[in-house]
C-alpha positions as CSV (number, residue, x, y, z in Angstrom):
1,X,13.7,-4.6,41.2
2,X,12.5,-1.1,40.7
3,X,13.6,0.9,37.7
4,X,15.5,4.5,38.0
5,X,13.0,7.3,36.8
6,X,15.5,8.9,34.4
7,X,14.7,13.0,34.4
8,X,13.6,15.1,31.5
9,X,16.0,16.4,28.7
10,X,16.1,19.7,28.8
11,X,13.8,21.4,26.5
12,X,15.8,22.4,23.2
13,X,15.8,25.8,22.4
14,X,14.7,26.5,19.4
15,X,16.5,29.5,18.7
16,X,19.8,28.4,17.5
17,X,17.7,27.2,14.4
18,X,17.5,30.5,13.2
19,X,20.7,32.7,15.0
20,X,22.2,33.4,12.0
21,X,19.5,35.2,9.9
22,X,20.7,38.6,11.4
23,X,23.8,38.5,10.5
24,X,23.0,36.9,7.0
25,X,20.5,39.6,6.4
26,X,22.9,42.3,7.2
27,X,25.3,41.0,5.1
28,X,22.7,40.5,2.2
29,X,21.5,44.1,2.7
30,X,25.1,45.1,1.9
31,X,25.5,43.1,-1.3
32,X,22.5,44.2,-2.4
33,X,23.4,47.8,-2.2
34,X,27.1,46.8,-3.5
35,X,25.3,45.0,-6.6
36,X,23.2,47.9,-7.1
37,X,25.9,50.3,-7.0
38,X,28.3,48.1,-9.4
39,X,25.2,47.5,-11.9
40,X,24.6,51.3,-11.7
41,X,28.0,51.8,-12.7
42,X,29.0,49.6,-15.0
43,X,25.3,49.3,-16.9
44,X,23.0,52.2,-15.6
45,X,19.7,51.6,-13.6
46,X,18.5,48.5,-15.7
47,X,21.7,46.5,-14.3
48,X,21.4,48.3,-11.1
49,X,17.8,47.2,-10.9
50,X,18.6,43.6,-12.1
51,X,21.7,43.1,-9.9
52,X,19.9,44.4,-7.1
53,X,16.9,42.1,-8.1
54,X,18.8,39.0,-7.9
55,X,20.0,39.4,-4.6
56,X,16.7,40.0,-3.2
57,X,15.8,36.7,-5.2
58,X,18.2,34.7,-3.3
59,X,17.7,36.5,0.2
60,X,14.0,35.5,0.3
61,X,14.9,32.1,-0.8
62,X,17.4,31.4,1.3
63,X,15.5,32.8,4.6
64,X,12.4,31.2,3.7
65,X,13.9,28.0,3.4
66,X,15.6,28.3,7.1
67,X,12.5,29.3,8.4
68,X,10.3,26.6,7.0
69,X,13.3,23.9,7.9
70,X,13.2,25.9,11.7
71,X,9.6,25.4,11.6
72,X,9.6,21.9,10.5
73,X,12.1,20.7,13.2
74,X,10.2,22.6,16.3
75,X,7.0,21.1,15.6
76,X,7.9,17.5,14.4
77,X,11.4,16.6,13.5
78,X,9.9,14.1,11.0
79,X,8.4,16.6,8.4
80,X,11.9,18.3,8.1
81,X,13.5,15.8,4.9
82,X,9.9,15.9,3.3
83,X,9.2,20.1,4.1
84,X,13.1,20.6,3.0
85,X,13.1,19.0,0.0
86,X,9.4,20.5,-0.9
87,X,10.6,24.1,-0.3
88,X,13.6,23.2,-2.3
89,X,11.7,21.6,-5.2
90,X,9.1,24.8,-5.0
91,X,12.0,27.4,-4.8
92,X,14.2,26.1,-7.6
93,X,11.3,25.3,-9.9
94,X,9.9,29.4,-9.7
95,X,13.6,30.6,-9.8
96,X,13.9,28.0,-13.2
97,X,10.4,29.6,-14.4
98,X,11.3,32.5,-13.9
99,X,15.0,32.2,-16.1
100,X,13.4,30.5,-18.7
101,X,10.8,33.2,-19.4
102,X,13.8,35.9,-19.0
103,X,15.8,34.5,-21.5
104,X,12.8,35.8,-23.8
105,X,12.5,39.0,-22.9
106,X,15.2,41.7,-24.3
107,X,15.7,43.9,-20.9
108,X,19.1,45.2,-20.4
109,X,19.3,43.9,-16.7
110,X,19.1,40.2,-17.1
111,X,22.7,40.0,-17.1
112,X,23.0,41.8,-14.2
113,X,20.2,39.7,-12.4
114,X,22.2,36.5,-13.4
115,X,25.0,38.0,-11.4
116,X,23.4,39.3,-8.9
117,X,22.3,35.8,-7.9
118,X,25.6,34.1,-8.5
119,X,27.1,36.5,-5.8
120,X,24.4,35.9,-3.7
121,X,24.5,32.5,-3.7
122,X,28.4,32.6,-2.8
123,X,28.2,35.4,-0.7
124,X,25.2,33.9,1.6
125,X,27.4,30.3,1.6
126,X,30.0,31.6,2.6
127,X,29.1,33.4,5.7
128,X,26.6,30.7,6.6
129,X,29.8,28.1,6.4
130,X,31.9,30.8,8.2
131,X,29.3,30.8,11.4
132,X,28.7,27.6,11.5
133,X,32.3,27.3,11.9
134,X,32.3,29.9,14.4
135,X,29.3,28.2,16.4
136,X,31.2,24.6,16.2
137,X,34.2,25.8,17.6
138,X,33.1,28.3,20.4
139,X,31.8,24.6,21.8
């Protein structure tokens, strides 16, 4: 009995990997001119420069990570878990470094830094979760 030649999948396309960096980048663009402004405002151009700072800190982060994870999964789906939790570990280990040595050092902005990257961090979740849930239910 002669067995069924099954066709091809359809090649994936890679693309949807990375969809959502424009509209994360736009938004981070806006935060970071909204953090600059309120730092400005509320601590002149130290806290500007620090707020400011810290969402550049978690922008870079954040988009580096997709793309390495993007990366990872195009080329071999097995390196994503080990490249993920490597850019993860490398990531959160510089942004530690980095804290630790601030804590030292008596600049104005550091405040303003710390808070920068908290509303990052909730900002960029947030409209991540928000298109994702967008993306899941258009299907």
């Amino acid at each position: 009995m002669p067995t069924e030649e099954r066709p091809a999948p359809p090649a994936p396309n890679p693309a949807w990997r990375i969809e959502h960096l424009p509209l994360l980048s736009a938004v981070s663009m806006a935060l970071l001119l909204c953090a600059g402004s309120v730092g400005f405002l509320t601590g002149g151009p130290d806290a500007a420069l620090g707020a400011a700072a810290g969402v550049l800190i978690v922008t870079v982060s954040y988009t580096m990570s997709t793309l390495v994870i993007a990366w990872a999964d195009t080329v071999r789906p097995a390196l994503l878990m080990p490249l993920g939790m490597l850019t993860y570990v490398v990531k959160y280990s510089l942004l530690g470094v980095i804290l630790a040595v601030g804590v030292g050092i008596k600049w104005p902005g550091w405040n303003a830094l710390g808070w920068g990257i908290v509303a990052a961090v909730m900002v960029w979740t947030g409209v991540q979760a928000w298109w994702v849930h967008r993306r899941v239910m258009r299907k």
